[in-house]
C-alpha positions in Angstrom: -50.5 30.9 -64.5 -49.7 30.8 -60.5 -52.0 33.3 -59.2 -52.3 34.4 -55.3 -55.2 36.2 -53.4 -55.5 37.9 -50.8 -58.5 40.2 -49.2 -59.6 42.3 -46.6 -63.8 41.7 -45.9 -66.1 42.8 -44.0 -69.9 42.9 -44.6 -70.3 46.0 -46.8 -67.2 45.6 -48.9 -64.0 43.4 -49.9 -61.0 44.8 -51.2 -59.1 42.0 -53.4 -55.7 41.6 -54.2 -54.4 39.1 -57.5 -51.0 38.6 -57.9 -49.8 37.1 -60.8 -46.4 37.1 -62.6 -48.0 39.7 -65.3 -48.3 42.3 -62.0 -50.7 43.2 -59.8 -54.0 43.8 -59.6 -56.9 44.9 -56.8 -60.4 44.6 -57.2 -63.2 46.1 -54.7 -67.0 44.7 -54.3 -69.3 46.1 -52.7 -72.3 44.4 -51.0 -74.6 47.5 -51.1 -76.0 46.6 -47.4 -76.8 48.5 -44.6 -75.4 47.6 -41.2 -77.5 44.0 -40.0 -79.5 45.2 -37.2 -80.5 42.4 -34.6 -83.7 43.6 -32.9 -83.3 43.3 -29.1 -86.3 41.3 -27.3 -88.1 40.4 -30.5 -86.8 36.9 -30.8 -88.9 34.8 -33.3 -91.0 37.8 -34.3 -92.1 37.2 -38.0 -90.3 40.5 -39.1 -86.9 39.3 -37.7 -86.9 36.1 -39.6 -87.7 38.2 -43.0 -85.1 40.6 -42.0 -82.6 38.0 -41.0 -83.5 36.3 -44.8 -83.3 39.1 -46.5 -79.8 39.6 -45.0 -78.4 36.4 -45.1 -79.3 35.8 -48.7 -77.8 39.4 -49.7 -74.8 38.1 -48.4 -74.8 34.7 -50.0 -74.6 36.8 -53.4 -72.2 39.0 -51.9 -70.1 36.0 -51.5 -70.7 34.8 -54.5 -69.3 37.3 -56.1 -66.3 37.5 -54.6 -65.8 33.9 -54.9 -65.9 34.3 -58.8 -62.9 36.6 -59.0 -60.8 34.2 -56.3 -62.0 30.6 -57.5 -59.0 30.2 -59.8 -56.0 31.6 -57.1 -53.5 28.6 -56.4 -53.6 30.2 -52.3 -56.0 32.9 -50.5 -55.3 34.9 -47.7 -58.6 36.3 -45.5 -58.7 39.2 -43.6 -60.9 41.1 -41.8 -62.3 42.7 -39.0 -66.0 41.0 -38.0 -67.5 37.6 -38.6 -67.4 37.5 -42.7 -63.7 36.5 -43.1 -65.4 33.2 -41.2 -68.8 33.1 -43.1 -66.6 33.2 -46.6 -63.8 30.5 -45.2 -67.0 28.5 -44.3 -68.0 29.0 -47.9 -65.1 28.2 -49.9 -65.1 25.1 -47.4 -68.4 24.1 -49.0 -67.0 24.6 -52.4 -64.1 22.4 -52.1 -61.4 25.3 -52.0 -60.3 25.0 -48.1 -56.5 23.5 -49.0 -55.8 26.9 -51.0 -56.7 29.3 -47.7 -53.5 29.8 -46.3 -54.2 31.9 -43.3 -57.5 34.1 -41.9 -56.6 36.2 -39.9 -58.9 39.0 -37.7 -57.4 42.7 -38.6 -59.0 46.2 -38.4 -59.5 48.4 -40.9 -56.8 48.7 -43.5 -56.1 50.4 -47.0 -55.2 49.1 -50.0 -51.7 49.4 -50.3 -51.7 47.4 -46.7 -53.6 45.0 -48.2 -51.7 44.7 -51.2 -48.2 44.2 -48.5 -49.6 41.6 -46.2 -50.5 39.7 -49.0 -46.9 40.1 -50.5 -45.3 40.1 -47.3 -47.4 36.5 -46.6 -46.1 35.0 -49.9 -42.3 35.9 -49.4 -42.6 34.2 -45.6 -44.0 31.1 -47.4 -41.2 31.0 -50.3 -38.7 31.4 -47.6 -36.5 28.2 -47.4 
């Protein structure tokens, strides 16, 4: 079955569109973090480096997750406002899946059924002859 993906990320949360020829369908995770705080003129201090682990391994099972629910999509679209459409193009890099990201692209803040168009409005460009 010829699935497509689509998402909007961010740290805190990714809103996933599948399409498939049975219809569509969205999914939301959440990564149940607060806001990363860098603490100014602290570099190296022993608390920052826990803090900074802490955080960067809540996001490695963030990602995780969502990589579960997208593994399978034939192409992915990324989207997203800050630095984790990046961190999770990086990761799906490292897991072999870079020829099925089709574009990753920086936009703000966006609902669902915008989500759900882009990633429609993406595939019809690319079917286009």
């Amino acid at each position: 079955m010829n699935t497509q993906a689509g998402l909007w990320i961010d740290h805190r949360k990714a809103v996933i569109v599948l399409i498939t020829s049975e219809g569509e369908e969205i999914k939301k995770i959440t990564s149940n973090m607060e806001k990363h705080v860098r603490f100014a003129g602290r570099e190296g201090g022993a608390g920052e480096d826990v803090s900074d682990r802490k955080f960067g391994n809540h996001l490695n099972s963030y990602y995780d997750e969502v990589i579960a629910v997208i593994r399978d999509a034939d192409s992915i679209q990324i989207f997203g406002p800050g630095e984790a459409k990046g961190e999770l193009e990086k990761r799906l890099e490292r897991e072999g899946l870079k020829a099925r990201i089709l574009v990753v692209e920086t936009v703000d803040k966006t609902t669902d059924r915008q989500i759900s168009a882009k990633v429609r409005d993406q595939l019809a460009t690319r079917s286009l002859p």
